[in-house]
C-alpha positions as CSV (number, residue, x, y, z in Angstrom):
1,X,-0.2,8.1,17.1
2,X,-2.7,10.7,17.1
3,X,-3.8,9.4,20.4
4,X,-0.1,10.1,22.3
5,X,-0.2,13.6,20.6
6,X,-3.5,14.6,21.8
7,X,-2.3,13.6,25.6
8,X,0.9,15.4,25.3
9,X,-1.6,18.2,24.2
10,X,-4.1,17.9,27.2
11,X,-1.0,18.1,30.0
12,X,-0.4,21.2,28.2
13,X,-3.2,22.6,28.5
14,X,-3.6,21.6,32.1
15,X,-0.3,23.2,33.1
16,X,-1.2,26.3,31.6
17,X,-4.5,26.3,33.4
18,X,-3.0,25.7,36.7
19,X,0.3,27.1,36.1
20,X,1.9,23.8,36.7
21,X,6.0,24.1,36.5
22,X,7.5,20.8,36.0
23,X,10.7,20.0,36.5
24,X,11.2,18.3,33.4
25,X,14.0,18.0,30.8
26,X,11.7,19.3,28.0
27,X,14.2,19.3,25.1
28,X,14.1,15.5,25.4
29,X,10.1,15.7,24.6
30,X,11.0,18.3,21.9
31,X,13.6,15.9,20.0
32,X,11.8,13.2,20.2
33,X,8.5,14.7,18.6
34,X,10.8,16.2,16.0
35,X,12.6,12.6,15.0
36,X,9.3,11.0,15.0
37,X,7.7,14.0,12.5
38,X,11.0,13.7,10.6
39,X,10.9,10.7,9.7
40,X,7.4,10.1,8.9
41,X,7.6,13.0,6.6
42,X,10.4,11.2,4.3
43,X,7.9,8.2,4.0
44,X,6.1,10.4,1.7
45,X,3.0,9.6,2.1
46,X,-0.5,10.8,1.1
47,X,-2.2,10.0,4.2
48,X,-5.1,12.5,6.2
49,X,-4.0,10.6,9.4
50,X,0.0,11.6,8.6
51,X,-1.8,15.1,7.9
52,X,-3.4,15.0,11.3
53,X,-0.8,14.3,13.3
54,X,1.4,17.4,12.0
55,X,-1.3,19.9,12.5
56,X,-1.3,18.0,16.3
57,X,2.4,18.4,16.7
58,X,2.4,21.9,15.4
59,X,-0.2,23.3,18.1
60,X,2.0,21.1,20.8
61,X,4.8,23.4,19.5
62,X,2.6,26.6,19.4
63,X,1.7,25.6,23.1
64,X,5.0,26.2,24.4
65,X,6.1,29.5,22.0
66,X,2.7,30.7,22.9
67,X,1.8,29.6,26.5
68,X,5.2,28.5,27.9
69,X,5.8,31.6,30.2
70,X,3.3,29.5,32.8
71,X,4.3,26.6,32.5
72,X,7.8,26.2,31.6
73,X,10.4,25.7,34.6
74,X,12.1,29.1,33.9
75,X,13.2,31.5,31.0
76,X,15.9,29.9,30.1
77,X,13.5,27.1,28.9
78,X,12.6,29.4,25.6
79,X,15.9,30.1,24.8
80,X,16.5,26.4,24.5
81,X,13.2,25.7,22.9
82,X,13.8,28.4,20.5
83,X,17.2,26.9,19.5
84,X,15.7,23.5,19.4
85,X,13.2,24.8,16.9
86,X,16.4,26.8,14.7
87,X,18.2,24.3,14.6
88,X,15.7,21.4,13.4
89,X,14.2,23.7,10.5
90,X,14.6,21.7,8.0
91,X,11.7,19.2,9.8
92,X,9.1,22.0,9.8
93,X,10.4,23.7,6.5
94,X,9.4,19.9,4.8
95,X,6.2,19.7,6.3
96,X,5.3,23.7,5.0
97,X,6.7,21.8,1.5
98,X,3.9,18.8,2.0
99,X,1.0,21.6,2.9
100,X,1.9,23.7,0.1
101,X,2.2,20.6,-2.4
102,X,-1.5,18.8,-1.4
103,X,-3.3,21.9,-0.4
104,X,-4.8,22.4,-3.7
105,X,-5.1,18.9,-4.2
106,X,-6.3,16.2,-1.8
107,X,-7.0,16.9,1.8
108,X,-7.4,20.7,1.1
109,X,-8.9,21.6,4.6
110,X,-6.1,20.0,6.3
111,X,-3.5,21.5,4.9
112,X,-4.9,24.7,5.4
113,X,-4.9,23.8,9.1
114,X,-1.4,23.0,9.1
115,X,0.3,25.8,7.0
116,X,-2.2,28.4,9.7
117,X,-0.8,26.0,12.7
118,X,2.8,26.0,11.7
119,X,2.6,29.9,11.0
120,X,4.7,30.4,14.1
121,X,7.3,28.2,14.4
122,X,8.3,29.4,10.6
123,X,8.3,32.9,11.6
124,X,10.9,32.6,14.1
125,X,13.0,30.7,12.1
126,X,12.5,33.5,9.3
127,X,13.4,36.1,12.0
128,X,16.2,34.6,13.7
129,X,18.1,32.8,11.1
130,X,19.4,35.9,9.0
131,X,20.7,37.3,13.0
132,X,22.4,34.2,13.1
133,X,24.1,34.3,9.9
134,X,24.7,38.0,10.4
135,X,26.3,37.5,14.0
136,X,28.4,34.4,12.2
137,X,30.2,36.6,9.6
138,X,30.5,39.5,11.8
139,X,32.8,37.3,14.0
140,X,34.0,35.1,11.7
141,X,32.5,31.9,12.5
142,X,31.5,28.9,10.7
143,X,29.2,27.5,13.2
144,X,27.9,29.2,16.5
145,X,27.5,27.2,19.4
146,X,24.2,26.3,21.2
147,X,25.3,28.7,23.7
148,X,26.2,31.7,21.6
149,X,23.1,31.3,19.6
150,X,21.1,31.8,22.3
151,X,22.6,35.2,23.2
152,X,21.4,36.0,19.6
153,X,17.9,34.6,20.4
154,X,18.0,36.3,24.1
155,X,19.0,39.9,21.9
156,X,16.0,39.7,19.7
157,X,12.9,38.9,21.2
158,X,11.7,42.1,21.7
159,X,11.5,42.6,17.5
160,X,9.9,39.2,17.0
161,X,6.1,39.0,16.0
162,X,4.0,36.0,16.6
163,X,0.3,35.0,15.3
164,X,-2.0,33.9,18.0
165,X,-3.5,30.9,17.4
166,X,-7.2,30.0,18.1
167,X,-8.2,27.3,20.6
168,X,-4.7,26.2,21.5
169,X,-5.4,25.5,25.5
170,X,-8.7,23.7,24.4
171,X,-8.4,20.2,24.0
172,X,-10.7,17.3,22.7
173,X,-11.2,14.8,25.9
174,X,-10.2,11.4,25.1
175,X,-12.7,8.9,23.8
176,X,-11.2,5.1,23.0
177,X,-12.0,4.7,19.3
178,X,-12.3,0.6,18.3
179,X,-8.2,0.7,17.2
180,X,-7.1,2.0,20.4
181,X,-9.3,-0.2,22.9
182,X,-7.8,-3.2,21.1
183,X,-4.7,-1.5,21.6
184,X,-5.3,-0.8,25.6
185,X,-6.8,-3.9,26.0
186,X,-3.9,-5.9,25.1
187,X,-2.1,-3.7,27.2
188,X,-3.7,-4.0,30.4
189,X,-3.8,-7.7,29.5
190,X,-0.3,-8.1,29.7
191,X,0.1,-6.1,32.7
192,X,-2.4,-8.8,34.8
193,X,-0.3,-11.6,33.0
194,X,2.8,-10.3,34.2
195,X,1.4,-9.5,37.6
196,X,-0.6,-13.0,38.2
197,X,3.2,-14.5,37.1
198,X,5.0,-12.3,39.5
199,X,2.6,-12.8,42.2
200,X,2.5,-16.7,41.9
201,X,6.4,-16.5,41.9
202,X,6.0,-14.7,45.9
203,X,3.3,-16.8,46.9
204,X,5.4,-20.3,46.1
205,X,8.5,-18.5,47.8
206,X,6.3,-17.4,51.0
207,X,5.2,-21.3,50.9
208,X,8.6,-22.9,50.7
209,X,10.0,-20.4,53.1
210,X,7.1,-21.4,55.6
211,X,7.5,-25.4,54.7
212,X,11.4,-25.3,55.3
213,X,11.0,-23.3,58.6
214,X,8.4,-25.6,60.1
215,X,10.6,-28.8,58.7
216,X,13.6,-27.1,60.7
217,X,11.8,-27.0,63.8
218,X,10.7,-30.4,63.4
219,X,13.8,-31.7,63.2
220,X,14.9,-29.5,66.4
């Protein structure tokens, strides 16, 4: 939902503004962005919304590569972001694939927008992948671990060159559109359903509490 991405989005860009550090296990938000993109993109579909929300979840990404120095928890943060983003290519390689293949065609703006927005999340894949693969047959090994990877991303910033983007800490404030107010309505009309049954469930117990009690004395 374009809706969630754009709120993801605006916390962004209100960390960076304040310099807000959370405390926050940040590959979990990474992964789960990632699976959802991932598997939306098999569906195949030619869709502007589907469009939309990649160019959304590309400037979340290009909010952390870019801007995550303020707000991320500490440096360590980029390394794992970094490998995150190596080793889930394949996601952002398929949706440069479904630019490429509808930029000409339907949707031509869009895709413009997201083959600019995902600009630098290929170009550290492009720089760190043939380090990787040199580091691996230099010592012999198959598969590097998360940890040794890492130390080749830690070795190789300094060489690494990035695009800014434009507008990434700007953010459009949230307006309910007619599909989403349906969708907040019901919500908050379950939470006063579930509340009203909660709350009749204490009152009846307060009452019978208070009914036995007096009965007791009563009977004293």
């Amino acid at each position: 939902k374009q809706w969630y991405q754009r709120r993801v989005r605006g916390i962004l860009c209100y960390q960076k503004k304040c310099r807000v550090r959370l405390n926050y296990p940040w590959p979990t938000l990474w992964n789960s962005i990632i699976s959802a993109v991932k598997w939306s993109n098999s569906l195949q579909m030619d869709d502007p919304e589907i469009i939309n929300n990649y160019i959304q979840v590309s400037r979340i990404f290009n909010m952390f590569v870019m801007y995550g120095d303020t707000f991320l928890p500490n440096p360590g943060s980029y390394d794992e972001l970094y490998y995150e983003l190596l080793r889930q290519h394949g996601v952002f390689d398929s949706l440069n694939e479904t630019g490429l293949k509808y930029k000409e065609a339907t949707h031509k703006e869009a895709c413009k927008d997201l083959l600019s927005n995902l600009h630098n999340v290929r170009a550290i894949v492009n720089h760190f992948s043939p380090k990787i693969e040199a580091w691996s047959t230099a010592n012999k090994i198959s598969t590097p671990t998360p940890e040794e990877v890492m130390d080749i991303v830690r070795s190789n910033y300094d060489t690494l060159t990035l695009k800014l983007q434009d507008g990434l800490d700007h953010f459009e404030r949230y307006s309910e559109v007619p599909k989403e107010q349906q969708f907040f309505t019901n919500l908050v009309r379950q939470i006063c359903k579930e509340k009203r049954e909660t709350t009749t469930v204490q009152i009846e117990t307060a009452a019978y509490h208070k009914f036995t009690t007096a009965s007791n004395i009563g009977q004293i």
